[in-house]
Each structure stands twice: as structure tokens, then as C-alpha cells.
PDB file of N, CA, C and O in Angstrom:
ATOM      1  N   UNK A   1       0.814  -1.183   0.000  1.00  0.00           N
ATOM      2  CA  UNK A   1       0.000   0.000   0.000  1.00  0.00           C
ATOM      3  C   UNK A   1       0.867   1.261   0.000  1.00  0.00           C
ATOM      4  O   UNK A   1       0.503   2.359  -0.421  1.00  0.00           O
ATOM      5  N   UNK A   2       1.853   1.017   0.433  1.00  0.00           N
ATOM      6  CA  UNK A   2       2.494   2.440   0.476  1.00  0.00           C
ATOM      7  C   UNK A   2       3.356   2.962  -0.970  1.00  0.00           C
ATOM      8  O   UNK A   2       3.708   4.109  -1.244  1.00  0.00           O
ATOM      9  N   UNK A   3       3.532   1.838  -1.684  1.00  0.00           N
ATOM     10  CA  UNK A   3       3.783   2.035  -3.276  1.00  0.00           C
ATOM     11  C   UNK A   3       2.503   2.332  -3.790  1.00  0.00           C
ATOM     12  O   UNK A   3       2.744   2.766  -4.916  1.00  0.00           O
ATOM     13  N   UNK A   4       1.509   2.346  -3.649  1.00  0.00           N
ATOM     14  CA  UNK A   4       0.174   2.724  -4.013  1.00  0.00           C
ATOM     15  C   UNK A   4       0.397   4.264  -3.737  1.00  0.00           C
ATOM     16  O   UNK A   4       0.574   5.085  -4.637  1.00  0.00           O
ATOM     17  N   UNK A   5       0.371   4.534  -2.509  1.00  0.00           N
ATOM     18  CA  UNK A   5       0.473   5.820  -2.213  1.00  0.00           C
ATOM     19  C   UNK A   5       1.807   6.748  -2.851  1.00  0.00           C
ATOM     20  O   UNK A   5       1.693   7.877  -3.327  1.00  0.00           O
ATOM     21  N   UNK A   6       2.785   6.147  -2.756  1.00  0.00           N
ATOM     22  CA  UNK A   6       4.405   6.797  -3.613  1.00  0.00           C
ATOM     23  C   UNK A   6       3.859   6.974  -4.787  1.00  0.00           C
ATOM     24  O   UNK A   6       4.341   7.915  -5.417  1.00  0.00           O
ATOM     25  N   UNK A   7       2.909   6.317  -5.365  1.00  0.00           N
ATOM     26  CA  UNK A   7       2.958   6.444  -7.154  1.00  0.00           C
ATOM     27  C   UNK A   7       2.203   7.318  -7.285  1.00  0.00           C
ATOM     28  O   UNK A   7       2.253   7.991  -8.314  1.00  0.00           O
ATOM     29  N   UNK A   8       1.105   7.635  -6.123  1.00  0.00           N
ATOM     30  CA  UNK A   8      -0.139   8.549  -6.814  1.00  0.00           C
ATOM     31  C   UNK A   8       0.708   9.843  -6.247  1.00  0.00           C
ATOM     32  O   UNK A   8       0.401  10.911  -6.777  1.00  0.00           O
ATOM     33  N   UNK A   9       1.687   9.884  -5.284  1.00  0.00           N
ATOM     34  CA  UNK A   9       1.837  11.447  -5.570  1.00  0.00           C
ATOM     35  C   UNK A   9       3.017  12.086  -5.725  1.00  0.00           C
ATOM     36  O   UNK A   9       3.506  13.142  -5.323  1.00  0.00           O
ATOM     37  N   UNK A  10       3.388  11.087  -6.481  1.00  0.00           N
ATOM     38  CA  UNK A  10       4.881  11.153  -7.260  1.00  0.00           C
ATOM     39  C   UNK A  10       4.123  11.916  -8.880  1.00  0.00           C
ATOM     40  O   UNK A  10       4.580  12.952  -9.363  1.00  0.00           O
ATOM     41  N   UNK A  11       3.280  11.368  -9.320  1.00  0.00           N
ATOM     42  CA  UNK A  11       2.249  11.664 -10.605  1.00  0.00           C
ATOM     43  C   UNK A  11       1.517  13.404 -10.073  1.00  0.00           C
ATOM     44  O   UNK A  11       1.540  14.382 -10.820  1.00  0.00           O
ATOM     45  N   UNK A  12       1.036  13.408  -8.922  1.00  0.00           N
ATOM     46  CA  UNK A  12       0.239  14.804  -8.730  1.00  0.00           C
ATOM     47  C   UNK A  12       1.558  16.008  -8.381  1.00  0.00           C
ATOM     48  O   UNK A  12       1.237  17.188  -8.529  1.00  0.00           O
ATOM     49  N   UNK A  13       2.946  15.716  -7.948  1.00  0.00           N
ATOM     50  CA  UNK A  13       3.777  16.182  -7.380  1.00  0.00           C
ATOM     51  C   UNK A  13       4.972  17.268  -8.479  1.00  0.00           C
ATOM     52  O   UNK A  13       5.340  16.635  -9.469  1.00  0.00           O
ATOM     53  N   UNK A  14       5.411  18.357  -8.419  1.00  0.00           N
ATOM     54  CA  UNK A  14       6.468  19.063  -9.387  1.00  0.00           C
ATOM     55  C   UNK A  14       7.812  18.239  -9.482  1.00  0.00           C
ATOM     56  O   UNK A  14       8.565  17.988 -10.423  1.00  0.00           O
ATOM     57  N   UNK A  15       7.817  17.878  -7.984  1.00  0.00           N
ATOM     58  CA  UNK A  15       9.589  17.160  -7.851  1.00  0.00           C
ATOM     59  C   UNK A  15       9.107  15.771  -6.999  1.00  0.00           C
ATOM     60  O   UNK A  15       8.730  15.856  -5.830  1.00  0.00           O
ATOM     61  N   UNK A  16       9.161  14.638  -7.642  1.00  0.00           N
ATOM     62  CA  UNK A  16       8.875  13.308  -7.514  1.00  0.00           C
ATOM     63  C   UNK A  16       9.619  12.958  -6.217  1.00  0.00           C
ATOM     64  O   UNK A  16       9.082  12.266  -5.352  1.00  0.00           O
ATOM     65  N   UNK A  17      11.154  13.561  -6.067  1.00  0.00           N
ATOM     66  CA  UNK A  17      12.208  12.595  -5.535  1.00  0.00           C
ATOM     67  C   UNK A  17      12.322  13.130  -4.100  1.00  0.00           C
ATOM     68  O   UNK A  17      13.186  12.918  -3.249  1.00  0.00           O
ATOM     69  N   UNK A  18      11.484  13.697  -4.076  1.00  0.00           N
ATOM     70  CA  UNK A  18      10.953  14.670  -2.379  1.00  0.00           C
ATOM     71  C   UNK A  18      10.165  13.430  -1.992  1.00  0.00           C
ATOM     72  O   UNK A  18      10.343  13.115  -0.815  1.00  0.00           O
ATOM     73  N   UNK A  19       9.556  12.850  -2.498  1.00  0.00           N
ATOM     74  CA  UNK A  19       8.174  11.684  -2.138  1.00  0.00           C
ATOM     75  C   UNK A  19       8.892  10.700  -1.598  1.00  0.00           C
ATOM     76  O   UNK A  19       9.810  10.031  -2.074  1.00  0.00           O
ATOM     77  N   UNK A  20       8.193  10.677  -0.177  1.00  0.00           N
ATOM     78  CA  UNK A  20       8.625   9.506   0.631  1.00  0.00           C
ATOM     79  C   UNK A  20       7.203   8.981   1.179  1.00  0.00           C
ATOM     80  O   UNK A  20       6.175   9.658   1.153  1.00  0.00           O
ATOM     81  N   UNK A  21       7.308   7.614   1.701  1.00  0.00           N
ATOM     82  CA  UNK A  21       6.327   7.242   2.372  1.00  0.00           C
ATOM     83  C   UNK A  21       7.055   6.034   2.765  1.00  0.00           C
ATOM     84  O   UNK A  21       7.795   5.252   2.167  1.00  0.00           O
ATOM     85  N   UNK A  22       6.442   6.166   4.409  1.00  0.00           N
ATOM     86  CA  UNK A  22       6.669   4.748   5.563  1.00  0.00           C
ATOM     87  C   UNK A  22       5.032   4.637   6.462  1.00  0.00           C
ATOM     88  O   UNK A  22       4.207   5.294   7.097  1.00  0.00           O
ATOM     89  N   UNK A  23       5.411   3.035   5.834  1.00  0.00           N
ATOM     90  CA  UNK A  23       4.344   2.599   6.924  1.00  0.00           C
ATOM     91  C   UNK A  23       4.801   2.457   8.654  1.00  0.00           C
ATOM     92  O   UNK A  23       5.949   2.354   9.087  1.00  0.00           O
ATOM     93  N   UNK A  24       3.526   2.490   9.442  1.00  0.00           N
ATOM     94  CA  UNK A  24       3.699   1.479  10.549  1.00  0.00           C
ATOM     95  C   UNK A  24       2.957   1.455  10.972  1.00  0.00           C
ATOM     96  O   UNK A  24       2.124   2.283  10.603  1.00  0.00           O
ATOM     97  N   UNK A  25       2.583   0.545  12.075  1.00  0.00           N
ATOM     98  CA  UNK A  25       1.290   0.230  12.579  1.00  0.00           C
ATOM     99  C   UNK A  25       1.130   0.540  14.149  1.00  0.00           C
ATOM    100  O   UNK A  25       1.959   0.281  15.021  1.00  0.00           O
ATOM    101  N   UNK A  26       0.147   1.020  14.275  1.00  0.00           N
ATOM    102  CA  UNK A  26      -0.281   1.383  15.181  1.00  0.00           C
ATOM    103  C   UNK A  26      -2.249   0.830  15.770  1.00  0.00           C
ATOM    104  O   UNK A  26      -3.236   0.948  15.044  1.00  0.00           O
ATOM    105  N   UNK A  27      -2.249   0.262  17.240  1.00  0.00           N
ATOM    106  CA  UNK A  27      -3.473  -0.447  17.193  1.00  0.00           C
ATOM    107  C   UNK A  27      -4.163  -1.419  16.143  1.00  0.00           C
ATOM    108  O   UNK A  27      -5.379  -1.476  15.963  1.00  0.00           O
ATOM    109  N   UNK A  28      -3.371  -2.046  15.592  1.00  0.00           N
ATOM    110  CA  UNK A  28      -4.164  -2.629  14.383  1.00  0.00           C
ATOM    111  C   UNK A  28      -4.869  -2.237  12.983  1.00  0.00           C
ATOM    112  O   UNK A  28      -5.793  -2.556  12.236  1.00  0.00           O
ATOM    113  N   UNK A  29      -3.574  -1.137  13.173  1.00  0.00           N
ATOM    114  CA  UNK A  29      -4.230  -0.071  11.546  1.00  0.00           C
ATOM    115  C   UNK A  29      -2.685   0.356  11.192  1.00  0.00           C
ATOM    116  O   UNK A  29      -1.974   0.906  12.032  1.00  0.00           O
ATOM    117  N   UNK A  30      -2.370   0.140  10.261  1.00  0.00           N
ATOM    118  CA  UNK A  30      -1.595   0.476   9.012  1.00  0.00           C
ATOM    119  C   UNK A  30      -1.467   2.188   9.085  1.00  0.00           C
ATOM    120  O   UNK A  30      -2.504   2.851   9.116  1.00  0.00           O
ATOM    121  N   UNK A  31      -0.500   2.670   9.104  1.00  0.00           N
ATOM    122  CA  UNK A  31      -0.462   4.433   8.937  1.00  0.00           C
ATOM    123  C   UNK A  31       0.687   4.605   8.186  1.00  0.00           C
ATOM    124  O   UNK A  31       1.878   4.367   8.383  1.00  0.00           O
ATOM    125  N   UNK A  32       0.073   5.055   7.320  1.00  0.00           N
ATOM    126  CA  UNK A  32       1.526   5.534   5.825  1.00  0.00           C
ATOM    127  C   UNK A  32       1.441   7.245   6.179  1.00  0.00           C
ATOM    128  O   UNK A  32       0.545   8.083   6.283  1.00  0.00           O
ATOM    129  N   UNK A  33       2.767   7.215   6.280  1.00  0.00           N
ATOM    130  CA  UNK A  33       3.108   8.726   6.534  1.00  0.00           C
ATOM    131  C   UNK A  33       3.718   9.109   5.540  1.00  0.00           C
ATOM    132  O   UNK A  33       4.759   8.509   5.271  1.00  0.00           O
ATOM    133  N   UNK A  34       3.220  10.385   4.544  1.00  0.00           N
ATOM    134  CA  UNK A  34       3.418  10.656   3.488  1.00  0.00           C
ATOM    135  C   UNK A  34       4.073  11.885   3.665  1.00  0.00           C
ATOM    136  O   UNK A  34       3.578  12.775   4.358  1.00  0.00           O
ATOM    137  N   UNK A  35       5.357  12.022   2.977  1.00  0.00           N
ATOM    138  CA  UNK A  35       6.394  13.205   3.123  1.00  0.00           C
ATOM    139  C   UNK A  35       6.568  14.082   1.552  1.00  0.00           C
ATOM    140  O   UNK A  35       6.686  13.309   0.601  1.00  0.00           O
ATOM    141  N   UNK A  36       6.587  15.175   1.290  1.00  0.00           N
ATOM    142  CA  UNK A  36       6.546  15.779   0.607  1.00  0.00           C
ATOM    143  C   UNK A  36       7.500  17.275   0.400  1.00  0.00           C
ATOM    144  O   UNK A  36       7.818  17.879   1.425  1.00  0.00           O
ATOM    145  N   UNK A  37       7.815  17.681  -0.610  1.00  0.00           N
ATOM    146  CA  UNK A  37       8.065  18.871  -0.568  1.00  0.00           C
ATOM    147  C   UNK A  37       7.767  19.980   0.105  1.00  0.00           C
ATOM    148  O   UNK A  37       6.580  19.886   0.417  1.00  0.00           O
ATOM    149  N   UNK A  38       7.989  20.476   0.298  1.00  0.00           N
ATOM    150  CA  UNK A  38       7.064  22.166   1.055  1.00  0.00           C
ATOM    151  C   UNK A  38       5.876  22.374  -0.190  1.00  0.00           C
ATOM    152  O   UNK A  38       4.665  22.192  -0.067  1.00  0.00           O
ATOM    153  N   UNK A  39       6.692  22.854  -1.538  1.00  0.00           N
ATOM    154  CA  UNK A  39       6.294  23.378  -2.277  1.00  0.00           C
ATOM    155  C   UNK A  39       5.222  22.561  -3.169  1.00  0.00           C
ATOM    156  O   UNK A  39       4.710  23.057  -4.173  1.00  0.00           O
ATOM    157  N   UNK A  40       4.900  21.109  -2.649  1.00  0.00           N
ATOM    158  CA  UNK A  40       4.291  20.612  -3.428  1.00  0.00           C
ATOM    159  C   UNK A  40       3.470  20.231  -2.284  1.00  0.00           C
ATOM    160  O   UNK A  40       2.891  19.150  -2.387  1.00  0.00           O
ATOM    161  N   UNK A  41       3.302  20.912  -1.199  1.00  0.00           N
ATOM    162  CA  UNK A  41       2.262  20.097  -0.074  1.00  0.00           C
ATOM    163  C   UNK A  41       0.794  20.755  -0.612  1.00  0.00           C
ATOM    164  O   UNK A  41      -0.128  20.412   0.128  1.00  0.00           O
ATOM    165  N   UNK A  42       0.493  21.378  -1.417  1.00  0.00           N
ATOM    166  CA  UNK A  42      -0.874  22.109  -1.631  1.00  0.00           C
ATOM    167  C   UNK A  42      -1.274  21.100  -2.995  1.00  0.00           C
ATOM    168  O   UNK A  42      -2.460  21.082  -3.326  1.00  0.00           O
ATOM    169  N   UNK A  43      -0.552  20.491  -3.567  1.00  0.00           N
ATOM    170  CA  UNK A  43      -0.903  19.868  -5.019  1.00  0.00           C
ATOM    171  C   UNK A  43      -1.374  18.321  -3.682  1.00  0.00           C
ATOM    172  O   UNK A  43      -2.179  17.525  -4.165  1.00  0.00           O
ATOM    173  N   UNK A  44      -1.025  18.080  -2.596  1.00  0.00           N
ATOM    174  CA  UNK A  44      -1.174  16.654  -2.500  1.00  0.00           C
ATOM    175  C   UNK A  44      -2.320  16.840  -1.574  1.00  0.00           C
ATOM    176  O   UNK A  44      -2.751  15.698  -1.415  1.00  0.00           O
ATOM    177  N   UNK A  45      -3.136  17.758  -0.792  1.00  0.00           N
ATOM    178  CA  UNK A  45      -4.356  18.826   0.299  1.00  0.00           C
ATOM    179  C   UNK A  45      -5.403  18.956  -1.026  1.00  0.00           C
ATOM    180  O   UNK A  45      -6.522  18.483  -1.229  1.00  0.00           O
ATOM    181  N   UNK A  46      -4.420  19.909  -1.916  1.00  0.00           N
ATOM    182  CA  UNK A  46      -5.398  20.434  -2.924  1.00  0.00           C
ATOM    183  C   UNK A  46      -7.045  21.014  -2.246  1.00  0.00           C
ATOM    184  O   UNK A  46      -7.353  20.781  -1.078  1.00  0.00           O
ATOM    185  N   UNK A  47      -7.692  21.551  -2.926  1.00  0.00           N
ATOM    186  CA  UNK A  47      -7.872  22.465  -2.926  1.00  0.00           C
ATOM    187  C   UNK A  47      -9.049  21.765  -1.567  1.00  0.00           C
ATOM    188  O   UNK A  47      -9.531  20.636  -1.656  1.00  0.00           O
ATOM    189  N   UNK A  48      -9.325  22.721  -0.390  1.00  0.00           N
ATOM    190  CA  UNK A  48     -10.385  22.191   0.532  1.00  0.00           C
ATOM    191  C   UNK A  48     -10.267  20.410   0.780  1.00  0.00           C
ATOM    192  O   UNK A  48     -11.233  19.673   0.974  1.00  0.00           O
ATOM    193  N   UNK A  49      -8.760  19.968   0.709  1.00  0.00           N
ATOM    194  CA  UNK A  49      -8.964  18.743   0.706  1.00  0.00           C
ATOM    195  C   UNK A  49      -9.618  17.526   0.384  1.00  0.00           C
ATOM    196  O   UNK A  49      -9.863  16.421   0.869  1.00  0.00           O
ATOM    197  N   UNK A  50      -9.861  18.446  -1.019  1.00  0.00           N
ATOM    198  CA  UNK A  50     -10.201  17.069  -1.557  1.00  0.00           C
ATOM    199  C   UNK A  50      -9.397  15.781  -2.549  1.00  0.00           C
ATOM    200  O   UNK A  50      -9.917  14.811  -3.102  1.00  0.00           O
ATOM    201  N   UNK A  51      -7.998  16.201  -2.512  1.00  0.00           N
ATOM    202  CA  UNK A  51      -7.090  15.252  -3.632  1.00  0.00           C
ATOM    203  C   UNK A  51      -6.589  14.492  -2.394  1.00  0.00           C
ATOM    204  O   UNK A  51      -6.486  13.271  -2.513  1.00  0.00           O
ATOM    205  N   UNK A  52      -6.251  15.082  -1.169  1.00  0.00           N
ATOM    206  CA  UNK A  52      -5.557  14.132   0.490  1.00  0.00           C
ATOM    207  C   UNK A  52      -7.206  13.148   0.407  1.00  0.00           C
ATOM    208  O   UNK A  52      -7.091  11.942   0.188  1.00  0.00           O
ATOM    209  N   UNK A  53      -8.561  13.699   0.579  1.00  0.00           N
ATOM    210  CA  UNK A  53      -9.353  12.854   0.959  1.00  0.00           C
ATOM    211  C   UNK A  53      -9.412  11.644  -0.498  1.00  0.00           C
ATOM    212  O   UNK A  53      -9.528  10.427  -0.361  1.00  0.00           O
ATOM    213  N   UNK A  54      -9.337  12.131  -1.385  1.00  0.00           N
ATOM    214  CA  UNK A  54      -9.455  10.820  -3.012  1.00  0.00           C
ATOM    215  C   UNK A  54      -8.504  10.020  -2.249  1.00  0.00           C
ATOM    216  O   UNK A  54      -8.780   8.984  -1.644  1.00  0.00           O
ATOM    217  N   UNK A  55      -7.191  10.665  -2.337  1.00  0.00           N
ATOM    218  CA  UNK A  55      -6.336   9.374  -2.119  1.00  0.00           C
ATOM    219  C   UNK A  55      -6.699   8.719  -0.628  1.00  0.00           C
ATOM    220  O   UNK A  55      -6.581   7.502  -0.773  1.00  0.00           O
ATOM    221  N   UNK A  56      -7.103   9.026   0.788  1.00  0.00           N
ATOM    222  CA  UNK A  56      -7.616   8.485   1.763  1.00  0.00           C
ATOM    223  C   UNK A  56      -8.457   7.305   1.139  1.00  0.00           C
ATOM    224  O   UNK A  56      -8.147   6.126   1.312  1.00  0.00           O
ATOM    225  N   UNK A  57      -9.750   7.792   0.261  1.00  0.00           N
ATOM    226  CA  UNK A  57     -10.447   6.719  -0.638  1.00  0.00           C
ATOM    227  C   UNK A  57     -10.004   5.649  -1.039  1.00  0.00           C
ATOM    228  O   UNK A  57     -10.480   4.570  -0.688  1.00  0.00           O
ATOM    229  N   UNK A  58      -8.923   5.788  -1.920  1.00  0.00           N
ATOM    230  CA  UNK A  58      -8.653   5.010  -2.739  1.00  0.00           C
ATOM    231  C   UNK A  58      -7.673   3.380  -1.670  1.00  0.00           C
ATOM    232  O   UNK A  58      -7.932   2.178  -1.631  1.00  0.00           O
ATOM    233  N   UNK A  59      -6.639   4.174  -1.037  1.00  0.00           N
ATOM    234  CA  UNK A  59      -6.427   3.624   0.265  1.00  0.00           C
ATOM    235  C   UNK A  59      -7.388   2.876   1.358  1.00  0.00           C
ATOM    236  O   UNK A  59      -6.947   1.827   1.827  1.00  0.00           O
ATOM    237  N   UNK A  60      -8.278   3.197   1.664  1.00  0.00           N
ATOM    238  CA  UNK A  60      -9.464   2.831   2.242  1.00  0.00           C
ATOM    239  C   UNK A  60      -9.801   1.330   1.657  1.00  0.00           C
ATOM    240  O   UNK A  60      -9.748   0.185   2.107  1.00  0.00           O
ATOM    241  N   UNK A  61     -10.218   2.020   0.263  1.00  0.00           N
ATOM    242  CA  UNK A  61     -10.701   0.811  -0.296  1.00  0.00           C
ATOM    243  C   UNK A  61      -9.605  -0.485  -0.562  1.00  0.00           C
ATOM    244  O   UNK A  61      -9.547  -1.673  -0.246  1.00  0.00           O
ATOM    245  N   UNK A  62      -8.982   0.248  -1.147  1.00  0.00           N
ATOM    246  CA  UNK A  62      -7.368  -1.313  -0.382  1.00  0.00           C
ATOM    247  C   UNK A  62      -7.176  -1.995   0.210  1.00  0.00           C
ATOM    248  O   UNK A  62      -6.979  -3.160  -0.137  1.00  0.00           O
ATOM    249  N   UNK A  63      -7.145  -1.570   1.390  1.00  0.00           N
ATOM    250  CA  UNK A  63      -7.378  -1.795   2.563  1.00  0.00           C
ATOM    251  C   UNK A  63      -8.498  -3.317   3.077  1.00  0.00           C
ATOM    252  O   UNK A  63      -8.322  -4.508   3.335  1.00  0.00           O
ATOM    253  N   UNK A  64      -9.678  -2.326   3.003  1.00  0.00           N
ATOM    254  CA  UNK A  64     -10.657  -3.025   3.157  1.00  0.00           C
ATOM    255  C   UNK A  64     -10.738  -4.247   2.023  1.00  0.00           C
ATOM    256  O   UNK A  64     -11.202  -5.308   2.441  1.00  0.00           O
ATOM    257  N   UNK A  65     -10.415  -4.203   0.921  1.00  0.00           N
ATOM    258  CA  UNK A  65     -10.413  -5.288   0.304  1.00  0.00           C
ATOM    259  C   UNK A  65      -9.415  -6.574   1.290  1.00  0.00           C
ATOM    260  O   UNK A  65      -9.702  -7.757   1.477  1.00  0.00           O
ATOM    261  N   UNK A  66      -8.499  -5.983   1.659  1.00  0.00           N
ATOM    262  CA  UNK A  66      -7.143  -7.015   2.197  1.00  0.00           C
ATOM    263  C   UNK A  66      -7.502  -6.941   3.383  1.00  0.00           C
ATOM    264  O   UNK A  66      -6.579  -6.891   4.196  1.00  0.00           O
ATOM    265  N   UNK A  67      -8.899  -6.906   3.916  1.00  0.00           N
ATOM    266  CA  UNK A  67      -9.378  -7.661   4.987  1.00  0.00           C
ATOM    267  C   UNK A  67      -8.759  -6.455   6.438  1.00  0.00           C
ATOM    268  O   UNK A  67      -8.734  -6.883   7.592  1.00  0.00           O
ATOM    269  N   UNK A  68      -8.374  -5.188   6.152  1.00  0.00           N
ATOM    270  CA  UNK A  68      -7.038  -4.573   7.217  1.00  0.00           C
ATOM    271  C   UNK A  68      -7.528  -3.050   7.193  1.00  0.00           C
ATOM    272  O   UNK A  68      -8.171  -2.673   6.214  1.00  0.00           O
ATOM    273  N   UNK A  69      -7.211  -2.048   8.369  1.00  0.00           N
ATOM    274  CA  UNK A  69      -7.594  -1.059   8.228  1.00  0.00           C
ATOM    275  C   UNK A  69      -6.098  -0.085   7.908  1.00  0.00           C
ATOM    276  O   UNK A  69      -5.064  -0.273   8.549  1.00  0.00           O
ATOM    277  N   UNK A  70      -6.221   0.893   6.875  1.00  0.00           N
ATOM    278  CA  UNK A  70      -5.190   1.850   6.764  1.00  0.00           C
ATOM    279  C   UNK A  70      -5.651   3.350   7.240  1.00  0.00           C
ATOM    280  O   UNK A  70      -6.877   3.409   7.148  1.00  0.00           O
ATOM    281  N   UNK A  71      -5.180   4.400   7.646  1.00  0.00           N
ATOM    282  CA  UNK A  71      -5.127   5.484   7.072  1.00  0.00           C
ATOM    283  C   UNK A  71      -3.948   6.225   6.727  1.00  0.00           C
ATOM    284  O   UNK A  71      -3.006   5.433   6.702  1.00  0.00           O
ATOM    285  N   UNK A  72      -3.541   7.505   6.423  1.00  0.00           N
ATOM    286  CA  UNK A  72      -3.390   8.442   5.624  1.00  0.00           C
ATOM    287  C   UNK A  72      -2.891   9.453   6.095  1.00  0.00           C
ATOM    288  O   UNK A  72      -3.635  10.429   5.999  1.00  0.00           O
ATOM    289  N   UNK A  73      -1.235   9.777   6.916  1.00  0.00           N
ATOM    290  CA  UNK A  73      -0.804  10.834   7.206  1.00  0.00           C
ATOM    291  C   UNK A  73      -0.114  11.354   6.445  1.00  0.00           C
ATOM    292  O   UNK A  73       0.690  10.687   5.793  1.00  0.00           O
ATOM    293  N   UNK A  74      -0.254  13.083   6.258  1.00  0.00           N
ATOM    294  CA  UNK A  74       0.207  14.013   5.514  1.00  0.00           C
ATOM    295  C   UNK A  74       1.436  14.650   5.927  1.00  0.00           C
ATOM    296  O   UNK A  74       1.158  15.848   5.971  1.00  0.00           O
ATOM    297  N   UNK A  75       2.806  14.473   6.297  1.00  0.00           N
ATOM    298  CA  UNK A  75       3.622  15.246   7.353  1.00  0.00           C
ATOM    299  C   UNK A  75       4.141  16.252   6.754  1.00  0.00           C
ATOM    300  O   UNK A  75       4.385  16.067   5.562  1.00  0.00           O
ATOM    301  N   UNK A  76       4.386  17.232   7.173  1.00  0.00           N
ATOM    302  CA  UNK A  76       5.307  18.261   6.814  1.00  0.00           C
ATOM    303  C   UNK A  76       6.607  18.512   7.095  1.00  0.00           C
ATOM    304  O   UNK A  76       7.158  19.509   6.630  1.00  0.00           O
TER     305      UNK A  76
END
């Protein structure tokens, strides 16, 4: 899942090689902490949060397919 997440915002992102992401788990849920540029933290929020909540979605549904709960941290 967290190559799921590297790819989608390596694609929405100006400078790809800023994009990091680590999982770990916490209580029985999966937490990918997603690292970014400064300058590209508004392309991955976008606008009223709705491109952070798609990808939460899309993650979600992953997830839940593989039987497991994830979510979706944004760090700065």
C-alpha cells in the first residue's frame, strides 16, 4: 500500500524525488506517513482537501479489500 500511495503522488507532485512514504502500525491499523516537498504540499491537500481525501479513498478501499484497516498521514 504504500507504493500505491508513492505512485499517486509522485504523478500529482512538481519534484517526484521529495516523495517519501513509511508505513507502521499502530493499534491494528496500518499508517503511511506521506512526506513531501514544502512546495508541493498544496498539489497533494489540494484544494479544501479534496485530492488528500481521493487518495484516503482510494487507500481505504485497499485496505478493506485485504481484509485490514489503513489510514493516511500528511507530514510536513
Amino acid at each position: 500500500m504504500k507504493t500505491l500511495v508513492e505512485s499517486i503522488a509522485k504523478a500529482l507532485v512538481d519534484d517526484p524525488t521529495q516523495v517519501h512514504a513509511t508505513e507502521t502500525t499502530e493499534d491494528d491499523t496500518l499508517v503511511i506517513s506521506l512526506t513531501v516537498a514544502k512546495e508541493d504540499m498544496g498539489r497533494i491537500i489540494g484544494k479544501e482537501g479534496r485530492t488528500a481525501k481521493a487518495v484516503r479513498t482510494i487507500l481505504n478501499a485497499v485496505s478493506t479489500k485485504d481484509n485490514k484497516k489503513a489510514t493516511l498521514k500528511i507530514v510536513e
